[in-house]
N, CA, C and O atoms as a CHARMM CRD file, in Angstrom:
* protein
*
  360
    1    1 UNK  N     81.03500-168.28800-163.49100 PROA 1      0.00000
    2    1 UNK  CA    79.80800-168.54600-164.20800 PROA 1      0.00000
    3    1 UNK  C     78.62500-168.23700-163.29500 PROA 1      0.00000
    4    1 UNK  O     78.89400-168.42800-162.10900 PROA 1      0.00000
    5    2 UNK  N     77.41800-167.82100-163.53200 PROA 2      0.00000
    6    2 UNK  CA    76.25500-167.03200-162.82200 PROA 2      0.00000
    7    2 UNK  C     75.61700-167.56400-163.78200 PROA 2      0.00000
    8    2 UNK  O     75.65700-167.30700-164.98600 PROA 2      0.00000
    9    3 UNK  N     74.71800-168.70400-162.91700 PROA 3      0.00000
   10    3 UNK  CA    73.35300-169.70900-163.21700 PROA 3      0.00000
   11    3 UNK  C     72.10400-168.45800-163.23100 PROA 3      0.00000
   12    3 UNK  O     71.61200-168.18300-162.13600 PROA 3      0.00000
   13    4 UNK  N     71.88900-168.14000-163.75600 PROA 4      0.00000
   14    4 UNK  CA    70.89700-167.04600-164.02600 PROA 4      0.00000
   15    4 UNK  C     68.84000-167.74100-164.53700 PROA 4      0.00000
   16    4 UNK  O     68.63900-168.77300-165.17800 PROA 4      0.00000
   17    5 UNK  N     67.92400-166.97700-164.10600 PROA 5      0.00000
   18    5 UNK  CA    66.39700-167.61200-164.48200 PROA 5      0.00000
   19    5 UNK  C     66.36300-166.85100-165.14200 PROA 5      0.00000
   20    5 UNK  O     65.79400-166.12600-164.32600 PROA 5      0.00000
   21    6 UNK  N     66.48100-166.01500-166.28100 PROA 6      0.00000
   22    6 UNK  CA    65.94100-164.96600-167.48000 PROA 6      0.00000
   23    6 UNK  C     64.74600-165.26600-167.96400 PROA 6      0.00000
   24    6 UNK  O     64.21700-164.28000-168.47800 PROA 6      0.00000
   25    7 UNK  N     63.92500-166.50600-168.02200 PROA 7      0.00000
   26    7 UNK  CA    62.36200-166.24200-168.14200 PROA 7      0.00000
   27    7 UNK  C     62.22300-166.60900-167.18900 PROA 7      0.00000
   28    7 UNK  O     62.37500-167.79500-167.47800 PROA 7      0.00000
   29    8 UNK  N     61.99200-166.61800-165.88800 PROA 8      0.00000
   30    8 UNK  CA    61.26500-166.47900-164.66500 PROA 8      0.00000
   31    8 UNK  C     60.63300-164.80200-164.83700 PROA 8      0.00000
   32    8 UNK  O     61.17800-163.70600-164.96600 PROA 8      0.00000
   33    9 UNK  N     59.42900-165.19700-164.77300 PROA 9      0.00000
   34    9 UNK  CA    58.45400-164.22400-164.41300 PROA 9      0.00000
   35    9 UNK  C     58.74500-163.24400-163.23400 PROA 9      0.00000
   36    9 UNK  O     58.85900-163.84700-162.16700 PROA 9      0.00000
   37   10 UNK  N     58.89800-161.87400-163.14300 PROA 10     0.00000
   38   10 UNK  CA    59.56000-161.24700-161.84600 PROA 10     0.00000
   39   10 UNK  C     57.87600-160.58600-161.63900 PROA 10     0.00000
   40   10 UNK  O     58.03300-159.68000-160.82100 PROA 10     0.00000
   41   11 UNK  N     56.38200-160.64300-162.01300 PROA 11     0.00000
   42   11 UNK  CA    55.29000-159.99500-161.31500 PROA 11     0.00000
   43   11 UNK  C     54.81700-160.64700-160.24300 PROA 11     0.00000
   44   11 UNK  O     54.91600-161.82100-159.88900 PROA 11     0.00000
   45   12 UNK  N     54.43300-159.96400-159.90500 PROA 12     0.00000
   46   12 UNK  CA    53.84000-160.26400-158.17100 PROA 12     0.00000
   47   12 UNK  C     52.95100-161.82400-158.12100 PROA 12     0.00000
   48   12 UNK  O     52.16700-161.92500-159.06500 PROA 12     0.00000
   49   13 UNK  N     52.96400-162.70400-157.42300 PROA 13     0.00000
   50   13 UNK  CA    51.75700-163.51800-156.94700 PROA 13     0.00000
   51   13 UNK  C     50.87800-162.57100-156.55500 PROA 13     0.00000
   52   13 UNK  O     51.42400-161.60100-156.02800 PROA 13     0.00000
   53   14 UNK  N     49.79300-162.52800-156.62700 PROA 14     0.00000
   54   14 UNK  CA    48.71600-162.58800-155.54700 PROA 14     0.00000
   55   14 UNK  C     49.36900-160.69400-155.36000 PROA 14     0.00000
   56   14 UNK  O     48.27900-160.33400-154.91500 PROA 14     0.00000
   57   15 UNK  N     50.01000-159.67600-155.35800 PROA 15     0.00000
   58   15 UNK  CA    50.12300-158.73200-155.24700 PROA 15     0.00000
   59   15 UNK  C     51.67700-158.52300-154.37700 PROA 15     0.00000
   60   15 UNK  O     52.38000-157.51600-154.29900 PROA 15     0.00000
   61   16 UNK  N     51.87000-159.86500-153.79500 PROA 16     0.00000
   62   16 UNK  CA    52.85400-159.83500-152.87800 PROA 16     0.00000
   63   16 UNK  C     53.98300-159.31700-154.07400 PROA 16     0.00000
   64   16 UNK  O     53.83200-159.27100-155.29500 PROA 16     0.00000
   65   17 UNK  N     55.02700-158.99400-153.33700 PROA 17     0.00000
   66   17 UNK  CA    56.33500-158.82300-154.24100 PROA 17     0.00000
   67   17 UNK  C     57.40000-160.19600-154.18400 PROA 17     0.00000
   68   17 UNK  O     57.43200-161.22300-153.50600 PROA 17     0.00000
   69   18 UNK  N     58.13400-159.69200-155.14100 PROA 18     0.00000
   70   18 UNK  CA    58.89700-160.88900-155.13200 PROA 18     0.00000
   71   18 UNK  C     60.58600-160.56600-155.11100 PROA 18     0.00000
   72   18 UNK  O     60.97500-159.40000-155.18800 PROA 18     0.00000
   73   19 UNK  N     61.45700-161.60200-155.01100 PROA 19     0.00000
   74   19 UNK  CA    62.82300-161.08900-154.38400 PROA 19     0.00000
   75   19 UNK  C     63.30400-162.20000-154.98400 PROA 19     0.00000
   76   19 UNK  O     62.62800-163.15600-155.36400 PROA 19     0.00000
   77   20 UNK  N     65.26000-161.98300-155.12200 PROA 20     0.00000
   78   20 UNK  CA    65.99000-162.60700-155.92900 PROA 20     0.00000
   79   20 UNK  C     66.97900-163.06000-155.10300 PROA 20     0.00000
   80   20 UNK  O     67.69800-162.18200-154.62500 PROA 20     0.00000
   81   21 UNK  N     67.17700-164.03300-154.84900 PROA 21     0.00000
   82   21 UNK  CA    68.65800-164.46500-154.14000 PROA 21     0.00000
   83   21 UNK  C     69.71200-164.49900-154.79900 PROA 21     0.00000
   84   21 UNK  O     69.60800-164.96400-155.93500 PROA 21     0.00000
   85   22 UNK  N     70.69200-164.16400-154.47000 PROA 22     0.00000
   86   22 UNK  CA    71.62500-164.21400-155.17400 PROA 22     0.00000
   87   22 UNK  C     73.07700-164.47800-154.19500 PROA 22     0.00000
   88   22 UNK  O     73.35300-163.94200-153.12200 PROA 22     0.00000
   89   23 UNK  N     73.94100-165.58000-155.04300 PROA 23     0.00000
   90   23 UNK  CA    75.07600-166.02700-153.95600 PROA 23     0.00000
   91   23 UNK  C     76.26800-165.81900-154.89300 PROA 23     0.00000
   92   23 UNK  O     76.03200-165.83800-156.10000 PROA 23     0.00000
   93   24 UNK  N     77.45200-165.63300-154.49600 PROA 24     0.00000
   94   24 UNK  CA    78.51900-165.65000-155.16200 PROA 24     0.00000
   95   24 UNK  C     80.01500-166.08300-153.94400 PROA 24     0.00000
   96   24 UNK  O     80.32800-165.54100-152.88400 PROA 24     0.00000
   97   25 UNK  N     80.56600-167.09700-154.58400 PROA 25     0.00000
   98   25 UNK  CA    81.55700-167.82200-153.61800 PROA 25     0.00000
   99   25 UNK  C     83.02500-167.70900-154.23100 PROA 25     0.00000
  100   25 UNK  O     83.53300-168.27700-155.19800 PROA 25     0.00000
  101   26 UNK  N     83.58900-166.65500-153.21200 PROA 26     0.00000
  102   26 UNK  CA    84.73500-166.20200-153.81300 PROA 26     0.00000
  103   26 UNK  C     86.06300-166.95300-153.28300 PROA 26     0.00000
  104   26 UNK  O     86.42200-166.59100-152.16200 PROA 26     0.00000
  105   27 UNK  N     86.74900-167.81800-153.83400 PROA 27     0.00000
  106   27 UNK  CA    87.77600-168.78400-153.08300 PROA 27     0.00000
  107   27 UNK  C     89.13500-168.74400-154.08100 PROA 27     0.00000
  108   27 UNK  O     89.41200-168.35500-155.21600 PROA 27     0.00000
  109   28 UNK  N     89.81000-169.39800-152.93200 PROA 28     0.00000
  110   28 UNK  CA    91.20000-169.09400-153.90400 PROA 28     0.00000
  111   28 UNK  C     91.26500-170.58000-154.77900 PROA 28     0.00000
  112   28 UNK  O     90.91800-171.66900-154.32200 PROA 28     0.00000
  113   29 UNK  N     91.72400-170.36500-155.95100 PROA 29     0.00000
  114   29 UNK  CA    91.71700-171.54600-156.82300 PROA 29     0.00000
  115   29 UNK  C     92.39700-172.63600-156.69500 PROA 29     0.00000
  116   29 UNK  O     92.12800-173.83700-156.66200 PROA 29     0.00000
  117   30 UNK  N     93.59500-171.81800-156.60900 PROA 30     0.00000
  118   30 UNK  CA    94.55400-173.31900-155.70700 PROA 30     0.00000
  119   30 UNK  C     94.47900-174.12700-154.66900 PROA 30     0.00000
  120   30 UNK  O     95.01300-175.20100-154.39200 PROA 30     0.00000
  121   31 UNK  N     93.80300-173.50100-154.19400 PROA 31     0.00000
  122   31 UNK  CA    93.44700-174.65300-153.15900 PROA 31     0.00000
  123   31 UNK  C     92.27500-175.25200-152.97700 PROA 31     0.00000
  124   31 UNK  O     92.21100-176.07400-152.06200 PROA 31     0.00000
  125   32 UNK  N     91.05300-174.98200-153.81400 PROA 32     0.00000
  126   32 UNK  CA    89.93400-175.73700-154.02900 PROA 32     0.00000
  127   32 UNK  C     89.44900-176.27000-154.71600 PROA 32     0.00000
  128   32 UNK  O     88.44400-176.97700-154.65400 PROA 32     0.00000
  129   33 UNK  N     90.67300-175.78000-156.16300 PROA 33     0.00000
  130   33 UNK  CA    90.98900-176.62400-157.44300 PROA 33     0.00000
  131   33 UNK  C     89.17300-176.17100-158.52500 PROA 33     0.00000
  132   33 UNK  O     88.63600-176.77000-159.45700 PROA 33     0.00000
  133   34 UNK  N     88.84900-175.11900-157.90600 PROA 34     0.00000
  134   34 UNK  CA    87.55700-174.42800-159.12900 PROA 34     0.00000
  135   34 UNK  C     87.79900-172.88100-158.72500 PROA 34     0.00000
  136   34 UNK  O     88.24900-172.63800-157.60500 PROA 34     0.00000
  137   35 UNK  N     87.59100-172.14000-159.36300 PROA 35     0.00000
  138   35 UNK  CA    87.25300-170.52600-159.38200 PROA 35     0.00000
  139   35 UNK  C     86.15300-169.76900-158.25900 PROA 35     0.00000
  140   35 UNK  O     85.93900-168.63500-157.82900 PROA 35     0.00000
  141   36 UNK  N     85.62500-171.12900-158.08700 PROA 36     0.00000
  142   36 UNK  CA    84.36600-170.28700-157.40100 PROA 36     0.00000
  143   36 UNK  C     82.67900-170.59100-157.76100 PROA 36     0.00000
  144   36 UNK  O     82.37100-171.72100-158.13900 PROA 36     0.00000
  145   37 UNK  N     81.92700-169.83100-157.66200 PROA 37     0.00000
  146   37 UNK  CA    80.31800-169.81800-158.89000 PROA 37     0.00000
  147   37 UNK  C     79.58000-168.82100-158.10900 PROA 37     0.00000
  148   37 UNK  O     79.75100-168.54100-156.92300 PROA 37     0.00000
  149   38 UNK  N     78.87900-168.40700-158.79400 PROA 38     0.00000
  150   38 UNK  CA    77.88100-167.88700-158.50000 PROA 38     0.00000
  151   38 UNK  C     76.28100-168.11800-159.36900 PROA 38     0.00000
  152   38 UNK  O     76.13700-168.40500-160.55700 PROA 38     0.00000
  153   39 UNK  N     75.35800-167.91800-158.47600 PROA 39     0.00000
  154   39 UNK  CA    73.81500-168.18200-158.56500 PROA 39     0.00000
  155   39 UNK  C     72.74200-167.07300-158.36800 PROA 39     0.00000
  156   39 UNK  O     72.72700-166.27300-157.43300 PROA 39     0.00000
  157   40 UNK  N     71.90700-167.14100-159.31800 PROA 40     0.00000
  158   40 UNK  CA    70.56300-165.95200-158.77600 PROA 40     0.00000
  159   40 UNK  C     69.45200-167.10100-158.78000 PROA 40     0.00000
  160   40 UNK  O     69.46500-168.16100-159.40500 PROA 40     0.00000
  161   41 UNK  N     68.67900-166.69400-158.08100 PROA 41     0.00000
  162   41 UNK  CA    67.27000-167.61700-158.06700 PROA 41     0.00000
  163   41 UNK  C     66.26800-166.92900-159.08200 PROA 41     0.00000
  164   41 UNK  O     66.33100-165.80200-159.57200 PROA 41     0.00000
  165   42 UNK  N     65.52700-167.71700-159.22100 PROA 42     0.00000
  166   42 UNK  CA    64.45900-167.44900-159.64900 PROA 42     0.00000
  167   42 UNK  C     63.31900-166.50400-158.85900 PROA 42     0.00000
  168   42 UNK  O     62.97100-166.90500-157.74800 PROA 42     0.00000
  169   43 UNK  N     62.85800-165.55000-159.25800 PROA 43     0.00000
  170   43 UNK  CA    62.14400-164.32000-158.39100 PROA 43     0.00000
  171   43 UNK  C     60.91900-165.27400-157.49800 PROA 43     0.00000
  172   43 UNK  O     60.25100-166.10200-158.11800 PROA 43     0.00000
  173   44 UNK  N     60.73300-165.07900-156.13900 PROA 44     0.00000
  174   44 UNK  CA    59.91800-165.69400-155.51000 PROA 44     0.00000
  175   44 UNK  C     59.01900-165.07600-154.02700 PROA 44     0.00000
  176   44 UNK  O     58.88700-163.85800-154.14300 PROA 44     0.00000
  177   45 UNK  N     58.77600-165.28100-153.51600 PROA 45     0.00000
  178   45 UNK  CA    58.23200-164.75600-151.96100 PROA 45     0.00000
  179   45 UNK  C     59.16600-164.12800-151.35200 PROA 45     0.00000
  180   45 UNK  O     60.38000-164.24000-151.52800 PROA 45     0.00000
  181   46 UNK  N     58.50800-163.34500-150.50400 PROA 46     0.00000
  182   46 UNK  CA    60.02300-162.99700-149.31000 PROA 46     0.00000
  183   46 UNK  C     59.99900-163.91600-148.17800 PROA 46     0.00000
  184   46 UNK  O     60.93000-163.69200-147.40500 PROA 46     0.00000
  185   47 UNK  N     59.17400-164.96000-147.79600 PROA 47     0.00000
  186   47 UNK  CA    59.22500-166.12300-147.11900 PROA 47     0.00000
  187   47 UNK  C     60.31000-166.93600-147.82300 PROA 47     0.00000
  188   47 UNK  O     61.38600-167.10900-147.25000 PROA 47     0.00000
  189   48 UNK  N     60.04700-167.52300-149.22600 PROA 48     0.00000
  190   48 UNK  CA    60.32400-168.17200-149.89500 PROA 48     0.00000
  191   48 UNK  C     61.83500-167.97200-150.29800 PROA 48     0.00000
  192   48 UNK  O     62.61700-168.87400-150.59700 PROA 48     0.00000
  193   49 UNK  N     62.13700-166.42000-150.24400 PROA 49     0.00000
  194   49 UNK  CA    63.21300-166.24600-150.64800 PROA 49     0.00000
  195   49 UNK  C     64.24200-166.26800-148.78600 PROA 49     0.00000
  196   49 UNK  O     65.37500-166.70900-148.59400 PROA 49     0.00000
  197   50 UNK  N     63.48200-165.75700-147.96100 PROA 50     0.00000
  198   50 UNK  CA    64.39000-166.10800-146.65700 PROA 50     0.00000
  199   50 UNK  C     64.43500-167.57300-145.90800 PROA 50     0.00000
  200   50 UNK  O     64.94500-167.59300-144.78800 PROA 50     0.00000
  201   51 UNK  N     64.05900-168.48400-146.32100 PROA 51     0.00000
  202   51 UNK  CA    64.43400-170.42100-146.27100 PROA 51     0.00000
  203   51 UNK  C     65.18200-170.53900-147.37900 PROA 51     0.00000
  204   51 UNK  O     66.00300-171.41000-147.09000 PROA 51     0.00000
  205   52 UNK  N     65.37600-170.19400-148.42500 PROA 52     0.00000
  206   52 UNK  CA    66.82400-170.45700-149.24700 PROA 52     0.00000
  207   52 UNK  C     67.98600-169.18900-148.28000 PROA 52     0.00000
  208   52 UNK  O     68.65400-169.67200-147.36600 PROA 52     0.00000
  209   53 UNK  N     68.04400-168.53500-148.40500 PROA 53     0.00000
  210   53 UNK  CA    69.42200-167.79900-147.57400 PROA 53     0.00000
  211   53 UNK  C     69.38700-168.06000-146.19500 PROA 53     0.00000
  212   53 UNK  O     70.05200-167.30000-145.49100 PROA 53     0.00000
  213   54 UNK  N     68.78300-168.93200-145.67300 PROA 54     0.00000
  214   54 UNK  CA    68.85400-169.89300-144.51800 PROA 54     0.00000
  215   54 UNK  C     69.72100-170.89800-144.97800 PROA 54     0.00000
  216   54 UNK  O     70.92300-170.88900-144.71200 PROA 54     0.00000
  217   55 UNK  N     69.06300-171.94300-145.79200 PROA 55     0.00000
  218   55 UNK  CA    69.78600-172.70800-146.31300 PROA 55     0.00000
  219   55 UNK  C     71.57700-172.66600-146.47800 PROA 55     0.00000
  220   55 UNK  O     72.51700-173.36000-146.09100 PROA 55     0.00000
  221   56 UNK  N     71.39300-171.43700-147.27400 PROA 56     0.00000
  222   56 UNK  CA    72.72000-171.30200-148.14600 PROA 56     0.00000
  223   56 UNK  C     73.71300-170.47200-146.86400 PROA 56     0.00000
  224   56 UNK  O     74.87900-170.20000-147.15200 PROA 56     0.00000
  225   57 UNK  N     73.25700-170.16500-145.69600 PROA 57     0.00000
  226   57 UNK  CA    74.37400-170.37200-144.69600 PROA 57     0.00000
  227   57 UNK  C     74.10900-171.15800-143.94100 PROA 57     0.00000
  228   57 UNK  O     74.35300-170.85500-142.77300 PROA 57     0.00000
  229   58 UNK  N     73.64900-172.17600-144.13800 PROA 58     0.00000
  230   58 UNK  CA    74.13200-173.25400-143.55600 PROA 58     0.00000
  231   58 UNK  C     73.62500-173.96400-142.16700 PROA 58     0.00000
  232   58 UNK  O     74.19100-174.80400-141.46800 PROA 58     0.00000
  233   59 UNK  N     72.05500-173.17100-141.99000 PROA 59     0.00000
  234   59 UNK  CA    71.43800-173.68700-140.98800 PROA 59     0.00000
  235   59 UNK  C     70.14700-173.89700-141.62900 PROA 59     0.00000
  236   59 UNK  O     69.86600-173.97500-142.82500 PROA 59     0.00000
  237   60 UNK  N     69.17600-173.99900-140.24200 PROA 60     0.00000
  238   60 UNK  CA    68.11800-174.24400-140.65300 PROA 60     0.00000
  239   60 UNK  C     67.02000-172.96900-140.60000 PROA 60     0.00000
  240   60 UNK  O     66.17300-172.79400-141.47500 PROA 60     0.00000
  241   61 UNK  N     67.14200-172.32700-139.71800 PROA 61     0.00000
  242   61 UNK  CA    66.62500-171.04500-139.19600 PROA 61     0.00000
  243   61 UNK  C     66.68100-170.02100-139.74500 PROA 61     0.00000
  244   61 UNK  O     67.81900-169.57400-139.60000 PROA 61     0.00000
  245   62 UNK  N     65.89900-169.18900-140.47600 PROA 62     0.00000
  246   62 UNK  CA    65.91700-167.97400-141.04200 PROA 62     0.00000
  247   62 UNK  C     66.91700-166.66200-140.42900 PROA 62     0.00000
  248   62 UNK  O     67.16300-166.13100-139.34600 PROA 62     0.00000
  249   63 UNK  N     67.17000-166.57500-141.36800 PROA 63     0.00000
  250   63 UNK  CA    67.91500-165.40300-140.84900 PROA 63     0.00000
  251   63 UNK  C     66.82900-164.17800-139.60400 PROA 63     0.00000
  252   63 UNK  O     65.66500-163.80800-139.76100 PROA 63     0.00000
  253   64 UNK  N     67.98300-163.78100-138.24300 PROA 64     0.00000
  254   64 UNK  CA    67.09800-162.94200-137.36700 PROA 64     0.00000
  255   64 UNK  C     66.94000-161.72700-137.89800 PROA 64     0.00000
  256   64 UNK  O     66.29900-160.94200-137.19900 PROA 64     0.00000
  257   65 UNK  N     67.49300-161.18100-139.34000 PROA 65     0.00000
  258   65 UNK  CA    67.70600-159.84700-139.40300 PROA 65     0.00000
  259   65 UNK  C     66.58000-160.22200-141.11600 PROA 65     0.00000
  260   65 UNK  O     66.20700-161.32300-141.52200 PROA 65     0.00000
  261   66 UNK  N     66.32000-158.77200-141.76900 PROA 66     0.00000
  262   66 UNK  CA    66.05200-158.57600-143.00300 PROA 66     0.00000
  263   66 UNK  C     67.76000-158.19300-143.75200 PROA 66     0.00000
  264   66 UNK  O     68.03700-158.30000-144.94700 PROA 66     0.00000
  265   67 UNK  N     68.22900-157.96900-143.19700 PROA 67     0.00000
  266   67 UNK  CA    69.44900-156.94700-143.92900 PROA 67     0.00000
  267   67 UNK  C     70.21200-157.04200-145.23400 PROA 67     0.00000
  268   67 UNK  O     71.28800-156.49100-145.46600 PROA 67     0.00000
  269   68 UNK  N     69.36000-157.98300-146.23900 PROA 68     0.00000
  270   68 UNK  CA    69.60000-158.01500-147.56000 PROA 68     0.00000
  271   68 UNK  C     71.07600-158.53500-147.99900 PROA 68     0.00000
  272   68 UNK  O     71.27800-158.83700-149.17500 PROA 68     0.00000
  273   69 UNK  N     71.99200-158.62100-147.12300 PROA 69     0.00000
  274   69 UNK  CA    73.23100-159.51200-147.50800 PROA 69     0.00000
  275   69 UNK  C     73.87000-159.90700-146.18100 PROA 69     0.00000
  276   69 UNK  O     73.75600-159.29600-145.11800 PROA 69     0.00000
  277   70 UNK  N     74.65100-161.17100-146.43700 PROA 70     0.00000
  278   70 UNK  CA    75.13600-161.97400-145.63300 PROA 70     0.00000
  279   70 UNK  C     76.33300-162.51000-146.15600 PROA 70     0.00000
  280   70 UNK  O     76.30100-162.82000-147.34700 PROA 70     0.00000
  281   71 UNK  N     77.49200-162.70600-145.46600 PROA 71     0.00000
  282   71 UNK  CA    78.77500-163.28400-145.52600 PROA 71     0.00000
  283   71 UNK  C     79.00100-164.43900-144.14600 PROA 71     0.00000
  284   71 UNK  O     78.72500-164.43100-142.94600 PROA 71     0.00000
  285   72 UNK  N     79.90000-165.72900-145.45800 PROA 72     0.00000
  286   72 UNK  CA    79.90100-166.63900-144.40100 PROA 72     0.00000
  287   72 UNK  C     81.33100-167.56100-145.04300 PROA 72     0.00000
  288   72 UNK  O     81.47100-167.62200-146.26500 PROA 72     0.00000
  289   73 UNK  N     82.12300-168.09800-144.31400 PROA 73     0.00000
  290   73 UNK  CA    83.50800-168.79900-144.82600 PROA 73     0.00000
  291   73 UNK  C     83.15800-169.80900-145.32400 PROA 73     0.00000
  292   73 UNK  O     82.19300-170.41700-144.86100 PROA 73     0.00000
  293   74 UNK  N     83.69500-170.16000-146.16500 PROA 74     0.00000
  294   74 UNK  CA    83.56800-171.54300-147.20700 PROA 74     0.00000
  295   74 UNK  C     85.01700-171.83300-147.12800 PROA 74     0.00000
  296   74 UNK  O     85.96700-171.05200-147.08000 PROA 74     0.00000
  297   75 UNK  N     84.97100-173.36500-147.12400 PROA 75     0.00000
  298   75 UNK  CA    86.24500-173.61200-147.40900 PROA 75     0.00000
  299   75 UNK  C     87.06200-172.84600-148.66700 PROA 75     0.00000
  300   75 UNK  O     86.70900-172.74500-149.84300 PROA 75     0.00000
  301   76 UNK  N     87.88000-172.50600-148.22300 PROA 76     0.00000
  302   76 UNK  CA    89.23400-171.58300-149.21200 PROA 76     0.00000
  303   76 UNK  C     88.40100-170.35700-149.34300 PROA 76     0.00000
  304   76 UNK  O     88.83400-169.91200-150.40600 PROA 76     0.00000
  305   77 UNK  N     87.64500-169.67300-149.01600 PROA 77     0.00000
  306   77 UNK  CA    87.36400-168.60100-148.92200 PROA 77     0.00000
  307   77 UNK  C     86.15400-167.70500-148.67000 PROA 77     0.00000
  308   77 UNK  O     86.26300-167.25900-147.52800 PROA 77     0.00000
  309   78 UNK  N     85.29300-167.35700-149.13000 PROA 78     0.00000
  310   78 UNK  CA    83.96100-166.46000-148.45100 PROA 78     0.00000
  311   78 UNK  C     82.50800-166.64500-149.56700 PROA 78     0.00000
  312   78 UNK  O     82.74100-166.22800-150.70100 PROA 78     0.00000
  313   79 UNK  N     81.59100-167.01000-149.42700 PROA 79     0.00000
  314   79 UNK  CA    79.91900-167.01200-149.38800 PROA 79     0.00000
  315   79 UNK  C     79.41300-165.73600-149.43200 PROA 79     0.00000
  316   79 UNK  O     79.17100-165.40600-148.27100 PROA 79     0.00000
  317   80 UNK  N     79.06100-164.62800-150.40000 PROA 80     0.00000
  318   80 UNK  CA    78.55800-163.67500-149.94500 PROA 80     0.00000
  319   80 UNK  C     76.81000-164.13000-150.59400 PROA 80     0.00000
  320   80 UNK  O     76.67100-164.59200-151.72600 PROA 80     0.00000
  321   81 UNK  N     75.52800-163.87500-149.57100 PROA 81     0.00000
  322   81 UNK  CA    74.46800-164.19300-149.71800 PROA 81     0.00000
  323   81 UNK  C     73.94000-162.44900-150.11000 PROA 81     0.00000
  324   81 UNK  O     74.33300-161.56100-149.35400 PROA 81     0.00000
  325   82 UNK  N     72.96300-162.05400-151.43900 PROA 82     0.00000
  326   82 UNK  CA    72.38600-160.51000-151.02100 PROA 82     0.00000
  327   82 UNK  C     70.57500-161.34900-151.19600 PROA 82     0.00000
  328   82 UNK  O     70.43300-162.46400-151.69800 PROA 82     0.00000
  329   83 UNK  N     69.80200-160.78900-150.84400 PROA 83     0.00000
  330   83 UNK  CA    68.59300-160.52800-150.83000 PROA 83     0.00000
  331   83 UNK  C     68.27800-159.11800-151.34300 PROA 83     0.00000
  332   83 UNK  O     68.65000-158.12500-150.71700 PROA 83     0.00000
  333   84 UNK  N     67.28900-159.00600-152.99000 PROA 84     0.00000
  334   84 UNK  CA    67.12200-157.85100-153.46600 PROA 84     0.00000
  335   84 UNK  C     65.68800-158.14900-154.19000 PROA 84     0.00000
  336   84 UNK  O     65.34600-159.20400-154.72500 PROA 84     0.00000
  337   85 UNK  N     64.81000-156.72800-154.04100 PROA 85     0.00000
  338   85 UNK  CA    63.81700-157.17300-154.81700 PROA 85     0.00000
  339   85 UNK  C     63.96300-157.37900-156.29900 PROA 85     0.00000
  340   85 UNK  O     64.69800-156.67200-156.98900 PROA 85     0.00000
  341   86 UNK  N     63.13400-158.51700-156.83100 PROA 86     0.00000
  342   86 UNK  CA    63.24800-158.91300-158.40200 PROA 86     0.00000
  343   86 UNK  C     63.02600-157.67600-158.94100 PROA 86     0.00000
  344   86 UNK  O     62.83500-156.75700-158.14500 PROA 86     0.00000
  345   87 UNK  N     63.00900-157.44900-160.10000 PROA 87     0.00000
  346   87 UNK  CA    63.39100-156.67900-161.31800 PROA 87     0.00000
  347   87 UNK  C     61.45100-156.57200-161.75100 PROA 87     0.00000
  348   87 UNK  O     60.66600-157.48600-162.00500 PROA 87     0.00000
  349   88 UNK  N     61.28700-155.46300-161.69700 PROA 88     0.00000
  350   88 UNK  CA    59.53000-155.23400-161.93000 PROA 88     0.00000
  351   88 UNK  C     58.68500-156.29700-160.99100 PROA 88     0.00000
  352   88 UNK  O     57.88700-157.08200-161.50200 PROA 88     0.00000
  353   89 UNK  N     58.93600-156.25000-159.55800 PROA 89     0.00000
  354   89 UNK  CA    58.19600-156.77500-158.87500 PROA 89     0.00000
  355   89 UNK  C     57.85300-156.09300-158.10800 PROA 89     0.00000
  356   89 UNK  O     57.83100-156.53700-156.96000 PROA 89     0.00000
  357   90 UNK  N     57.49300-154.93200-158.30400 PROA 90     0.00000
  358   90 UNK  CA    56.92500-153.90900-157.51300 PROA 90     0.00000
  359   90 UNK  C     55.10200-153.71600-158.12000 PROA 90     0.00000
  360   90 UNK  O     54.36200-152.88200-157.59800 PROA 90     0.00000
């Protein structure tokens, strides 16, 4: 299942652009007793959007890189994090 914002607004604040997080947690079922999930955020800052994919691996510190996706182990199996610009936020 993919928690999706479909009316979140994807135009710019202020001119800045805006970006979508998106996570998907791929695990084996039997042993964590769910399928998995996945999430997109709601279109936001690129500040805004790099303190959630901080978050969602699991520290506090922004990621040192831009590099738009990230992988990290979850129990029973893998976290993949992407960073992409929103959809008409250019």
């Amino acid at each position: 299942m993919i928690a999706e914002h479909p009316d979140a607004s994807a135009r710019p604040v202020g001119g800045e652009p805006l970006y979508v997080v998106r996570v998907r947690d791929r695990v084996e079922e039997r042993i964590v007793g769910h399928p998995g999930g996945a999430y997109a955020s709601p279109p936001q800052s690129h500040d805004s959007a790099l303190a959630l994919v901080a978050l969602l691996l699991g520290g506090s510190e922004r990621p040192a890189s831009d590099a738009g996706a990230w992988t990290r182990a979850v129990p029973g199996g893998q976290r993949t994090i992407t960073l992409a610009p929103a959809a008409g936020g250019d």
